[in-house]
DRENKOLDO-525165 format. One record per residue (C-alpha): residue number from 1; x, y, z; residue in one letter. Coordinates in pm, 1 decimal, m for minus. Example, Ala and Ser with C-alpha at 12.3 -4.5 7.8 and 13.67 -1.06 7.14 Angstrom:
2
+-----+----------+----------+----------+------+
! pos !        x !        y !        z ! code !
+-----+----------+----------+----------+------+
!   1 !   1230.0 !   m450.0 !    780.0 !    a !
!   2 !   1367.0 !   m106.0 !    714.0 !    s !
+-----+----------+----------+----------+------+
This chain:
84
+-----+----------+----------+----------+------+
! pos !        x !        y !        z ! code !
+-----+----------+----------+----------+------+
!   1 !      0.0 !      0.0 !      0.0 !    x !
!   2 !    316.5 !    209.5 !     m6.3 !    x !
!   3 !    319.1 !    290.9 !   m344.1 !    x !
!   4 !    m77.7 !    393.6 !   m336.8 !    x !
!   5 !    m30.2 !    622.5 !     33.9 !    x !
!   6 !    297.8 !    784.7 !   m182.0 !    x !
!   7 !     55.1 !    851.9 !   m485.7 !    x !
!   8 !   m219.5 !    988.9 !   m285.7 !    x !
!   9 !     21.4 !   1228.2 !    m75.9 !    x !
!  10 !    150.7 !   1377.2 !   m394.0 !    x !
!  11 !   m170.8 !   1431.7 !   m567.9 !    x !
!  12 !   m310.3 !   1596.3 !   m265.0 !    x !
!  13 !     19.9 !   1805.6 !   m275.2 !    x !
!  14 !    m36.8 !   1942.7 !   m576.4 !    x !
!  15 !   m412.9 !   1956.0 !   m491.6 !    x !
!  16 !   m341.3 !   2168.6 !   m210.6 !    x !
!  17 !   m131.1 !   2423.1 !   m459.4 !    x !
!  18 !   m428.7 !   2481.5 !   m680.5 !    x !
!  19 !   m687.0 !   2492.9 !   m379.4 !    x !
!  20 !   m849.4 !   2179.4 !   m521.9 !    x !
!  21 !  m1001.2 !   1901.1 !   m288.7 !    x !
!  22 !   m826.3 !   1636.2 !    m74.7 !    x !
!  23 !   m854.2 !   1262.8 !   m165.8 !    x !
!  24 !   m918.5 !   1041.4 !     64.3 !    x !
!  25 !   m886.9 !    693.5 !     36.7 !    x !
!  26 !  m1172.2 !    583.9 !    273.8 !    x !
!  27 !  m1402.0 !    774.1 !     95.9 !    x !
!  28 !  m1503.7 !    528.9 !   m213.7 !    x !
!  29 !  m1610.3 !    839.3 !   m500.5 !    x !
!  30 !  m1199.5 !    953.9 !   m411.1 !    x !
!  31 !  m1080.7 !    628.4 !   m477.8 !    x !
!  32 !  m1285.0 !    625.0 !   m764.9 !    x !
!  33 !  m1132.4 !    948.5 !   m859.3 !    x !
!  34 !   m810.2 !    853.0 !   m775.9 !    x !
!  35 !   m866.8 !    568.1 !  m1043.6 !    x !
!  36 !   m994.7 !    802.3 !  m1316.4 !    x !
!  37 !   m651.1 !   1009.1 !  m1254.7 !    x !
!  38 !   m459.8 !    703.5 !  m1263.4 !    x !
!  39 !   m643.0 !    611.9 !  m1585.9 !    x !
!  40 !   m547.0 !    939.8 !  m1763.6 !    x !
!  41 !   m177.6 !    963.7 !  m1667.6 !    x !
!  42 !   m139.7 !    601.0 !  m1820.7 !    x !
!  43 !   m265.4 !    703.7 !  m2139.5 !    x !
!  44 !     24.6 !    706.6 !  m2458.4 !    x !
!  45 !     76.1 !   1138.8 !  m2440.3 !    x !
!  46 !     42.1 !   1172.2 !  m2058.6 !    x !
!  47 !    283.2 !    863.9 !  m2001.9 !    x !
!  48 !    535.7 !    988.8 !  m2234.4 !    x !
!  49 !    512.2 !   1316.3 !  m2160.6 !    x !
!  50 !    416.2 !   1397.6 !  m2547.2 !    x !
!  51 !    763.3 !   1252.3 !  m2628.9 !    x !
!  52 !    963.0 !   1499.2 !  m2386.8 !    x !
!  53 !   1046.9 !   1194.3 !  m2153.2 !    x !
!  54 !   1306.4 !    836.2 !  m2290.0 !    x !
!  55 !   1150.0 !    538.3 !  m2319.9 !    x !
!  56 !   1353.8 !    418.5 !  m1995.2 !    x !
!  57 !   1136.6 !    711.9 !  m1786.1 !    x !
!  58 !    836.6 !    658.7 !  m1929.4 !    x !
!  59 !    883.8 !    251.2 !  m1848.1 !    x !
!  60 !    937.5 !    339.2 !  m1510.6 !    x !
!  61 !    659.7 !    602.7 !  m1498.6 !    x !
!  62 !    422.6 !    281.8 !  m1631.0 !    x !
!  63 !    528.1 !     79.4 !  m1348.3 !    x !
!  64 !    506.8 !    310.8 !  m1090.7 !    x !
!  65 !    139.2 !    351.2 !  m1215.4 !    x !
!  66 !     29.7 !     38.9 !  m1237.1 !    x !
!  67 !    151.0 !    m57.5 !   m876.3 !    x !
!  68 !    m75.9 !    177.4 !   m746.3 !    x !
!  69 !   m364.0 !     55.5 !   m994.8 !    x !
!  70 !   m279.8 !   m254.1 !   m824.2 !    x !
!  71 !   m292.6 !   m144.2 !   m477.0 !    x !
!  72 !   m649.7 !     57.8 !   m508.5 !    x !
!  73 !   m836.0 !   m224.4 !   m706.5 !    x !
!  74 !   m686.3 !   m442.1 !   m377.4 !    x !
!  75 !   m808.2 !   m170.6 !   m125.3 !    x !
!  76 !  m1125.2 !   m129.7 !   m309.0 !    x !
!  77 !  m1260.1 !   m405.4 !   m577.0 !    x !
!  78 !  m1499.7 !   m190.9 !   m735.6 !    x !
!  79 !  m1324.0 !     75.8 !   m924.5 !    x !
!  80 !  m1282.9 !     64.4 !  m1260.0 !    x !
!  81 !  m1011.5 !    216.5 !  m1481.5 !    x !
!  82 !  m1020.9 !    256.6 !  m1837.7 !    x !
!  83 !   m651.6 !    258.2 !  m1916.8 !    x !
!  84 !   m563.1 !    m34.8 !  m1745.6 !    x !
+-----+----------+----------+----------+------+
């Protein structure tokens, strides 16, 4: 769950920066949420950063991604990604 608590903490960094909401993983509409967001920085021009990252970062990026993927749908059967 590492990876997941790491991925939450950042997004609610940068939440906090633009005076958006907080996620919160016992809430299930955030980790919904939190799924859609995953979903969208997995697809081909977020992941590669519209080509400004190398393949090597972009691998790692993936990764990274998909270990928290893992960890929510674990947490919390029911969400659904679309990138996945």
């Amino acid at each position: 769950m590492k990876s997941l608590q790491n991925y939450v903490k950042r997004a609610n960094e940068w939440n906090a920066v633009f005076n958006r909401g907080q996620y919160d993983l016992d809430n299930p509409k955030d980790r919904q949420r939190l799924a859609q967001r995953i979903g969208s920085e997995l697809s081909p021009e977020n992941l590669h950063c519209d080509g400004e990252i190398s393949r090597a970062e972009a691998s790692r990026k993936y990764n990274r991604l998909i270990r928290v993927a893992e960890q929510l749908k674990k947490l919390d059967p029911t969400v659904q990604f679309w990138e996945v």
